[in-house]
SEPA-920904 format. One record per residue (C-alpha): x, y, z; residue in one letter. Coordinates in steps of 0.05 Angstrom, whole numbers, padded with zeros to 5 digits, always signed. Layout:
N
XYZa...
***
This chain:
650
+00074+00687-00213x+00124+00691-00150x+00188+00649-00149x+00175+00577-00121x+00221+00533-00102x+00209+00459-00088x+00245+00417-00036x+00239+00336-00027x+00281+00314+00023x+00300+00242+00013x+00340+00195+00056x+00401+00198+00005x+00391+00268-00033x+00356+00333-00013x+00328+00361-00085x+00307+00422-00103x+00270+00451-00179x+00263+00532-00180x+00222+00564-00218x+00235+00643-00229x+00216+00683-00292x+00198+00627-00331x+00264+00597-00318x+00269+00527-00288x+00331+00507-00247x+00348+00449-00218x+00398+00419-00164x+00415+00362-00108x+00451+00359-00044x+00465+00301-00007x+00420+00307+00061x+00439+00317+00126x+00387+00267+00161x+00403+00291+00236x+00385+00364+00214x+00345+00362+00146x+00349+00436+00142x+00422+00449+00141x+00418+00408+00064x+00359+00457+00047x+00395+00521+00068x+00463+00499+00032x+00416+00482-00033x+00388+00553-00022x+00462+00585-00020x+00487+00544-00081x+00433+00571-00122x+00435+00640-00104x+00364+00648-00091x+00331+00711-00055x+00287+00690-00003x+00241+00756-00014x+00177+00733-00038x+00194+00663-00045x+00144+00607-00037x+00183+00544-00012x+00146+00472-00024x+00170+00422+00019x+00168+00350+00027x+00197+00330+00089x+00207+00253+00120x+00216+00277+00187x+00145+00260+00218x+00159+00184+00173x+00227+00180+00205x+00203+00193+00278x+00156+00134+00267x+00194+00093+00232x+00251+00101+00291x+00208+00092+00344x+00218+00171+00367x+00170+00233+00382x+00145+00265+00436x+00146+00227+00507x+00061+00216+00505x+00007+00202+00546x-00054+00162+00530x-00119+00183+00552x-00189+00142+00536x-00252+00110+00575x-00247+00070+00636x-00236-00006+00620x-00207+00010+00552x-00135+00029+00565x-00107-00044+00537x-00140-00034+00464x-00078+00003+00430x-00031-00049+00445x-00080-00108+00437x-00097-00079+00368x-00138-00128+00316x-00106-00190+00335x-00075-00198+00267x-00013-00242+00267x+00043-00220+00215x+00058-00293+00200x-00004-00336+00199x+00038-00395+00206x+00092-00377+00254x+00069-00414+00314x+00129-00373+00346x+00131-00299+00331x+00171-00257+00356x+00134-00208+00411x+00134-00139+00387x+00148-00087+00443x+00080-00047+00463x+00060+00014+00415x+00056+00060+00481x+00086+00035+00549x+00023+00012+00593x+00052+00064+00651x+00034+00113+00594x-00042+00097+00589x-00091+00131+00631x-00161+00123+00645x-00225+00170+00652x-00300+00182+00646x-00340+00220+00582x-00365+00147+00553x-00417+00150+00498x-00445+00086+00476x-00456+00070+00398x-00519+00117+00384x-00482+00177+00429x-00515+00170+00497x-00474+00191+00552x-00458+00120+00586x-00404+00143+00643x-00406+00220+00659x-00333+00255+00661x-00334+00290+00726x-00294+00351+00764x-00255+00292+00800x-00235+00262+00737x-00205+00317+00711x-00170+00334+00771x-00142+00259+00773x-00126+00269+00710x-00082+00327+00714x-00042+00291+00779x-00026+00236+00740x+00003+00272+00678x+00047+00323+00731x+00075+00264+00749x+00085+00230+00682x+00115+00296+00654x+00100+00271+00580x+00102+00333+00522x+00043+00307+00488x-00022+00289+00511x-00063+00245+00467x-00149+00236+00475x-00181+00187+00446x-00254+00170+00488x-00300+00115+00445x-00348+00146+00398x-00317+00217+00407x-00332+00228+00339x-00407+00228+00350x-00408+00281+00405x-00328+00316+00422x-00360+00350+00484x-00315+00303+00530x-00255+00314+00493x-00262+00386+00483x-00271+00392+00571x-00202+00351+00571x-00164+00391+00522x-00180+00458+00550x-00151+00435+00617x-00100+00403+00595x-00069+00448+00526x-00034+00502+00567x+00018+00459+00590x+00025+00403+00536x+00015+00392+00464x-00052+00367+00464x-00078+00310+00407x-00156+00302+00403x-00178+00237+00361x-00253+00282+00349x-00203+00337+00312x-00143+00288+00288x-00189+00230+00249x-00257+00236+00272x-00278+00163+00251x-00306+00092+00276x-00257+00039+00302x-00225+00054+00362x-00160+00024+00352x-00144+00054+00287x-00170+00125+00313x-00123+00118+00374x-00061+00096+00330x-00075+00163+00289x-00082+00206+00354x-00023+00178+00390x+00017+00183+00324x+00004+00257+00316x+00018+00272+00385x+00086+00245+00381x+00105+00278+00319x+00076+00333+00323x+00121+00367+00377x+00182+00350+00327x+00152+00373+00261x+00134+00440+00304x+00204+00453+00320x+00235+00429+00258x+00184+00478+00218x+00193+00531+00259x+00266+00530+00266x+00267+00520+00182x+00220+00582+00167x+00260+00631+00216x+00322+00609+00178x+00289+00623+00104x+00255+00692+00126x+00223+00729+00097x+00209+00666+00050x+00141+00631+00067x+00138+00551+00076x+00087+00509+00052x+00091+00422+00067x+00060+00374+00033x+00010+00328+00058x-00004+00253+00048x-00065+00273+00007x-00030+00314-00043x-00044+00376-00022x-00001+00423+00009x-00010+00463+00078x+00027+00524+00110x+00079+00504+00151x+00044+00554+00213x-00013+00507+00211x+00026+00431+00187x+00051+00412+00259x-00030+00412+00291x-00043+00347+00241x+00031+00329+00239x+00005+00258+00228x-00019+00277+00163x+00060+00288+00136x+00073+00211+00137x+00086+00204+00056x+00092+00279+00048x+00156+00272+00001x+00127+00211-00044x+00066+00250-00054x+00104+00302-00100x+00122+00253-00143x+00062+00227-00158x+00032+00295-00169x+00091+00317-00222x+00063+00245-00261x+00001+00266-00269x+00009+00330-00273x+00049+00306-00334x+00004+00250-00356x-00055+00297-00372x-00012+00342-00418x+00014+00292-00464x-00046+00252-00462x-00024+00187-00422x-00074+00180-00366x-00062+00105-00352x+00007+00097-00313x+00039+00056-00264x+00105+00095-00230x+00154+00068-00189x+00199+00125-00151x+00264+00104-00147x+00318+00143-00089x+00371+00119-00055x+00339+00088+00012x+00275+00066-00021x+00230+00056-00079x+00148+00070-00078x+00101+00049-00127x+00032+00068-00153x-00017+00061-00209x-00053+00128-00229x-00111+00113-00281x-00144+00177-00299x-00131+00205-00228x-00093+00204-00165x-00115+00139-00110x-00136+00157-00054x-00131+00105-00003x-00146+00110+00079x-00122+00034+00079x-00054+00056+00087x+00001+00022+00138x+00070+00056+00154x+00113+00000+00182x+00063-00048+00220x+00016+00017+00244x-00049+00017+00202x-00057+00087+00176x-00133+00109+00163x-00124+00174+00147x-00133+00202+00063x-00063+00195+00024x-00041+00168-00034x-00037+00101-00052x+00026+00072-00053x+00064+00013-00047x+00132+00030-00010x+00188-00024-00010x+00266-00021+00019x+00298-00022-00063x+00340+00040-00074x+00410+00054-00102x+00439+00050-00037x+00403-00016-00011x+00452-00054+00014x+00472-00128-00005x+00480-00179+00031x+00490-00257+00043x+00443-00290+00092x+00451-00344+00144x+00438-00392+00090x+00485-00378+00039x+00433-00336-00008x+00448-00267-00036x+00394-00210-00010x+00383-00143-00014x+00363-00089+00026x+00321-00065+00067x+00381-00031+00107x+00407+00022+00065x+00479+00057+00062x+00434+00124+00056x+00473+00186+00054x+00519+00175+00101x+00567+00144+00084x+00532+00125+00026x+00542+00077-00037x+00624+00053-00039x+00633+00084-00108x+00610+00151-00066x+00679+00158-00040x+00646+00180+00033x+00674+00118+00082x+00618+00073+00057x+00647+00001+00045x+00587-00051+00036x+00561-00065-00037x+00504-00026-00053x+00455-00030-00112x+00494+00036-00142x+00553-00004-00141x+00532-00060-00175x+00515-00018-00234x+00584+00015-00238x+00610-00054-00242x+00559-00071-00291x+00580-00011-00330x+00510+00022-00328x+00534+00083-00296x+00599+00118-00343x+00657+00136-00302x+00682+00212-00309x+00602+00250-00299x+00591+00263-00230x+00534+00243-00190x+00489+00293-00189x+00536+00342-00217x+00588+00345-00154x+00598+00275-00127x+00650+00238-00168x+00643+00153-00166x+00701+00110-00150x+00704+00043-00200x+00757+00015-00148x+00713+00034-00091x+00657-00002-00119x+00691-00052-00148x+00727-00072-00080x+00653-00073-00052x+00623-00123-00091x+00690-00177-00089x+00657-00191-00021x+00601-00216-00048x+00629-00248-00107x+00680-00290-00062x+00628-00305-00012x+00582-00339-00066x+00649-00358-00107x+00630-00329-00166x+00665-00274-00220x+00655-00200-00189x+00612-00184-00255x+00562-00249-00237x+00557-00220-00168x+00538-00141-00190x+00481-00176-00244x+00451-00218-00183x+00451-00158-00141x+00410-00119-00201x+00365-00178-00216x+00343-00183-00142x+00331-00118-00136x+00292-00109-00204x+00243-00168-00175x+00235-00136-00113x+00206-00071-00149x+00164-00123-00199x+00124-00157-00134x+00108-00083-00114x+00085-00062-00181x+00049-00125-00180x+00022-00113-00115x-00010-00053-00137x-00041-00079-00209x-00046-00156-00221x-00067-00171-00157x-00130-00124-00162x-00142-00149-00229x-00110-00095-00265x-00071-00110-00336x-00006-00080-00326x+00004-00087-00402x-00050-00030-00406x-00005+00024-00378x+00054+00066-00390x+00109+00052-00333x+00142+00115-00308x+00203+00122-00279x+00234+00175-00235x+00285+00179-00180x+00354+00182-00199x+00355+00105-00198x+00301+00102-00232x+00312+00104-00306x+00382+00036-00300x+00316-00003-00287x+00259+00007-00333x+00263-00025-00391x+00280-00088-00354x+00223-00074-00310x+00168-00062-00366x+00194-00125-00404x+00181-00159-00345x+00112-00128-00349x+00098-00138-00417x+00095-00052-00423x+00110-00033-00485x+00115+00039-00467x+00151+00073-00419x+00165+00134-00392x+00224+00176-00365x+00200+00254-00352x+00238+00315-00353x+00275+00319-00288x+00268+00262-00268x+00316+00255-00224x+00286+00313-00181x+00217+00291-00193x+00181+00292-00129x+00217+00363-00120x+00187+00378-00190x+00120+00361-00166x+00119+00412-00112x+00109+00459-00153x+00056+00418-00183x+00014+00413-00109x-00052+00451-00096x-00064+00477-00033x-00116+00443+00014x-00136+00398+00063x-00178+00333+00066x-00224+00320+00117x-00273+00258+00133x-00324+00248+00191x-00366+00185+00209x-00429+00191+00196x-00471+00119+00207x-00533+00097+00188x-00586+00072+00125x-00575+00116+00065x-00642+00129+00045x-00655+00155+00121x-00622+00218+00110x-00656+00271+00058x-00610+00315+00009x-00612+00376+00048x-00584+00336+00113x-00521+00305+00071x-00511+00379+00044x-00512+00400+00115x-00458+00351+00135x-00411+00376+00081x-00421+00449+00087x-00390+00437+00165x-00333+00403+00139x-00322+00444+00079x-00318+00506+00127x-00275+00477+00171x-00224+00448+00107x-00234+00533+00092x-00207+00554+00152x-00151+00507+00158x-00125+00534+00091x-00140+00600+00084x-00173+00606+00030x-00254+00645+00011x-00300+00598-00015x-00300+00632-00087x-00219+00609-00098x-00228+00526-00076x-00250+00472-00114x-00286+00421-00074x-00299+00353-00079x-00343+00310-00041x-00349+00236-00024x-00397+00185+00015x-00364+00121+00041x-00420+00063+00023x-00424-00001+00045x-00481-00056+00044x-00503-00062+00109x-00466-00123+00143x-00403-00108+00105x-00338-00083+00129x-00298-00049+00064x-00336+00012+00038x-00332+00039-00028x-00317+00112-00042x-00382+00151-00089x-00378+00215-00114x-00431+00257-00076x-00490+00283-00115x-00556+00265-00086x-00575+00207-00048x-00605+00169-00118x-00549+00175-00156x-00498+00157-00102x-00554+00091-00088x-00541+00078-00159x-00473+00088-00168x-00456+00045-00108x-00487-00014-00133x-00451-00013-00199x-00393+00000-00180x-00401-00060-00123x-00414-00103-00186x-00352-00077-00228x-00310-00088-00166x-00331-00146-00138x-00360-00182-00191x-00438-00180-00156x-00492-00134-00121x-00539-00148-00065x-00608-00128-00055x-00588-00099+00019x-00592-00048+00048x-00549+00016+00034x-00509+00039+00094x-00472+00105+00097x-00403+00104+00129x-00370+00166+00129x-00368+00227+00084x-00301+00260+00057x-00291+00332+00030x-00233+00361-00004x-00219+00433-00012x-00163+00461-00053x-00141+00518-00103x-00093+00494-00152x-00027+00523-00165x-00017+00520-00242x+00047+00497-00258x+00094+00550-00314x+00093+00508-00377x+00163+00471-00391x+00205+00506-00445x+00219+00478-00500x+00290+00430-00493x+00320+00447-00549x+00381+00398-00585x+00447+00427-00560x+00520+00386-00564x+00553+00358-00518x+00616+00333-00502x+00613+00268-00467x+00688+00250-00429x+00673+00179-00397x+00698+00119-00390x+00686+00041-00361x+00633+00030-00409x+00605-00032-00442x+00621-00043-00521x+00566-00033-00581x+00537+00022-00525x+00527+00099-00535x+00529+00147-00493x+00496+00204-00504x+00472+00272-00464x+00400+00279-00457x+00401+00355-00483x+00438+00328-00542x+00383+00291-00570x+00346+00308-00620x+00264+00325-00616x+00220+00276-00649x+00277+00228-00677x+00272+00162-00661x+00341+00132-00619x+00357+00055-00616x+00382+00025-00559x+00433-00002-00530x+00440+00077-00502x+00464+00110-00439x+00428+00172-00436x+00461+00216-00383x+00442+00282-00348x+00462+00313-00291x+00415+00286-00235x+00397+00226-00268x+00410+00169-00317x+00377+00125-00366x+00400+00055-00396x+00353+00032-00458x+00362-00037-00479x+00376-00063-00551x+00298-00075-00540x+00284-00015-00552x+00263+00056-00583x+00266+00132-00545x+00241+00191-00575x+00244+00266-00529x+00193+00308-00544x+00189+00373-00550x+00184+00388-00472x+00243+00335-00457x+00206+00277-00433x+00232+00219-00469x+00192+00158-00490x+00208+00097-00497x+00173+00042-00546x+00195-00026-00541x+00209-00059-00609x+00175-00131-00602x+00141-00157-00550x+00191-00194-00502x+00173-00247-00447x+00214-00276-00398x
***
């Protein structure tokens, strides 16, 4: 197996695992978030790593932080003649049911931006306004004097015939990046379809230049990105569905968990990723979600990606006291720069990292992430603020800041499992992030989780689980219509177009991917589908209407009604097997720590022996605080468990 090397760039901390001759190697920089790949090169250099035959796995937040910021590509929109409005009248949906006055949100895409044309199919694909010689011409005056980059087409029902689309592309791709909704999502509902088309269009140009500029600097290494779905794509092909990069660095994460899950047997586990800007939870039970109900911001996102709850709780959220006199925290984080107060960087507001120092969760005397030493003073000096603005003792302040922010990541794990009727007391909890482990015991008590989880590298975990990542690509089309109107062979027909087209995108013969297949069902009438493995049209009939039952507590006698159908294609990368940790000493030089606590270095403890808390359990990238609570045991790969010793509820 070739050297690999992956990369998760994070708002805080660029982090990278390598993997070369069965050696593992870890390390973390702090990022450089107006040129991501300056941290990437310098991580490069400080591990001495020969780019020859190197395979570089990247998760980047660029395309998330365009969207996020409200930057991209200047675009155009193009769709059918009376239709123009739709994007920025949306659903209708009001953020706050009861807020008789909201505050107006700006337009997604400036009106001057929207244009109009012919190429109209109506519902069952009959041409309803012909696209004509003049409209293409019209077309092409308006946008020379627009002068956009991007171009995004999105014409109703495009997805039942791309004809139109295709004649307004080829005129238009030789002088602008050209998005096509028939090629970007080709699904029903307009609005949603247009948000994904208009998304990719503005990204795209970005993640095009940032990929391209990143792979010339790491020649001859080759670049792969990860996708929302899981999967990985080569970077030469990542910027044509740039909109598909939108949780591209969570998605490692949740890859190294299960990855990790199925060898030591624990296939049941909620995870909450834990950085410095932010913290994103999910719930894996036997498998990876997949969800296309997905929002970034206030945009709904219908595209395949993981399922995950993402919320503004990281070490570097910032604290704060509102107009009313109450303590908050976050969303606004001190990110990398300057970072935390402790960091020593110019940062001076009280940050969740600093409120542990104070609390004396985090030892004085081991540098953050082996390089960055904390200041006590620093942090100290931060929280005062808050303590003399709510006139309490600097120590009171710190545990408020903690307790906030630990119920903050509770309503997200929440969000995720009690509120779809899922135990949470069934699952392991599974930390990772290098904020991560000062939480989870007070998280899973919480809970009621007896068992938790902190994995090897943690602290580099999404990193980690680029190496984990398959190659592929996920692809849906709409479809429509009763179920039991289409025969076997037409279904079969339907996939074998998208599985060649998932093929090319990858690279990859038939004979080296795995495929998987899917039907969206719905009874007719309905609005939410359910996702069926595809087999044959009786079993999926079958399945559908037990699983409605399971779900939702009934089934209907109506009608079947097929949606849309969903392939993925991937070969998997098998991941080297961890080496054995083995017990090692270590001197531990700290101080500013709380009595009746140990401290203790994660490679110093001892395989298969059962530790008591209270413990500080320190490593380079990362560190873990178990309560009195509770037991840890490392195995014999260096994942340590944790077993809580009664049952606590609060």
């Amino acid at each position: 197996m070739k050297p690999i090397l992956g990369v998760d760039t994070g708002g805080t901390f660029t982090d990278f695992v390598f993997w070369q001759n069965g050696h593992f190697h870890v390390h973390k920089v702090l990022s450089t978030p107006q040129a991501p790949e300056v941290a990437i090169l310098q991580g490069t250099k400080d591990l001495n790593i020969n780019l020859q035959d190197l395979l570089i796995v990247h998760g980047t937040t660029v395309a998330t932080n365009a969207v996020l910021q409200s930057q991209g590509a200047k675009t155009v929109f193009i769709t059918n003649r009376g239709f123009k409005d739709i994007i920025n009248i949306g659903r209708q949906t009001r953020a706050h049911l009861y807020d008789i006055m909201p505050n107006k949100s700006p337009p997604f895409i400036d009106p001057e931006l929207c244009l109009e044309t012919g190429g109209r199919l109506g519902a069952d694909g009959k041409l309803l306004d012909p696209l004509t010689a003049e409209d293409l011409s019209e077309l092409e005056k308006a946008l020379e004097q627009l002068a956009p980059q991007s171009v995004a087409i999105c014409l109703l029902f495009a997805f039942l015939d791309s004809e139109y689309e295709q004649a307004i592309e080829s005129r238009l791709k030789d002088r602008y990046f050209v998005s096509r909704s028939s090629y970007v999502h080709p699904e029903y509902k307009e609005y949603e379809r247009a948000i994904a088309t208009v998304l990719n269009a503005r990204v795209a140009p970005i993640i095009r230049d940032y990929l391209t500029n990143l792979s010339c600097q790491v020649t001859p290494a080759r670049v792969e990105v990860m996708q929302s779905s899981g999967e990985t794509i080569d970077a030469t092909r990542a910027a044509e569905l740039a909109v598909n990069l939108l949780l591209s660095g969570p998605a490692g994460g949740l890859i190294a968990a299960n990855t990790i899950g199925e060898r030591i047997g624990k296939r049941k586990l909620l995870t909450f990723d834990m950085g410095g800007t932010s913290t994103d939870v999910a719930l894996i039970d036997g498998e990876i979600c997949i969800t296309k109900e997905g929002r970034l911001g206030s945009l709904p996102l219908t595209l395949p990606m993981v399922d995950m709850h993402t919320i503004g709780a990281g070490g570097g959220s910032i604290a704060f006291i509102d107009e009313g006199g109450a303590l908050q925290v976050g969303p606004a984080s001190a990110g990398a720069d300057p970072g935390p107060a402790c960091y020593g960087l110019g940062g001076t507001q009280p940050t969740v990292t600093d409120a542990n120092l104070v609390l004396q969760r985090i030892p004085v005397g081991q540098p953050l992430g082996g390089t960055l030493h904390l200041s006590e003073q620093a942090a100290s000096t931060a929280i005062e603020t808050i303590a003399a603005k709510l006139e309490c003792s600097r120590h009171a302040a710190a545990q408020g800041i903690i307790d906030i922010t630990n119920q903050h990541i509770i309503r997200a794990l929440e969000q995720i499992s009690l509120q779809r009727g899922i135990d949470p007391a069934e699952f392991t909890l599974v930390c990772f992030g290098g904020a991560g482990g000062l939480h989870l015991c007070e998280l899973a008590e919480r809970l009621c989780i007896e068992q938790a989880l902190v994995p090897r590298y943690s602290g580099l975990f999404s990193a980690f689980g680029m190496l984990c990542a398959p190659m592929g690509r996920t692809l849906s089309h709409t479809v429509g219509g009763i179920l039991t109107e289409y025969t076997d062979n037409q279904i079969e027909s339907l996939f074998d177009a998208l599985k060649a087209e998932a093929l090319k995108q990858i690279g990859s013969p038939e004979t080296e991917a795995q495929v998987k297949r899917f039907l969206e069902l719905r009874y007719l009438g309905q609005s939410y589908c359910l996702e069926i493995p595809w087999h044959n049209i009786a079993t999926a009939e079958t399945l559908f209407h037990h699983n409605h039952a399971q779900y939702f507590g009934h089934r209907l006698t109506t009608t079947v009604e097929l949606v849309n159908i969903r392939l993925t294609a991937h070969h998997t990368r098998h991941l080297p097997q961890l080496p054995v940790e083995r017990s090692t000493s270590k001197e531990i030089k700290c101080d500013h720590i709380k009595e009746n606590t140990t401290i203790i270095a994660r490679e110093a403890l001892e395989p298969g022996r059962k530790y008591s808390g209270e413990l500080i359990i320190l490593e380079e990238h990362a560190t873990t605080l178990v309560t009195a609570n509770w037991f840890v045991t490392k195995d014999q790969e260096g994942h340590l468990h944790l077993q809580q010793k009664t049952t606590t509820h609060s």
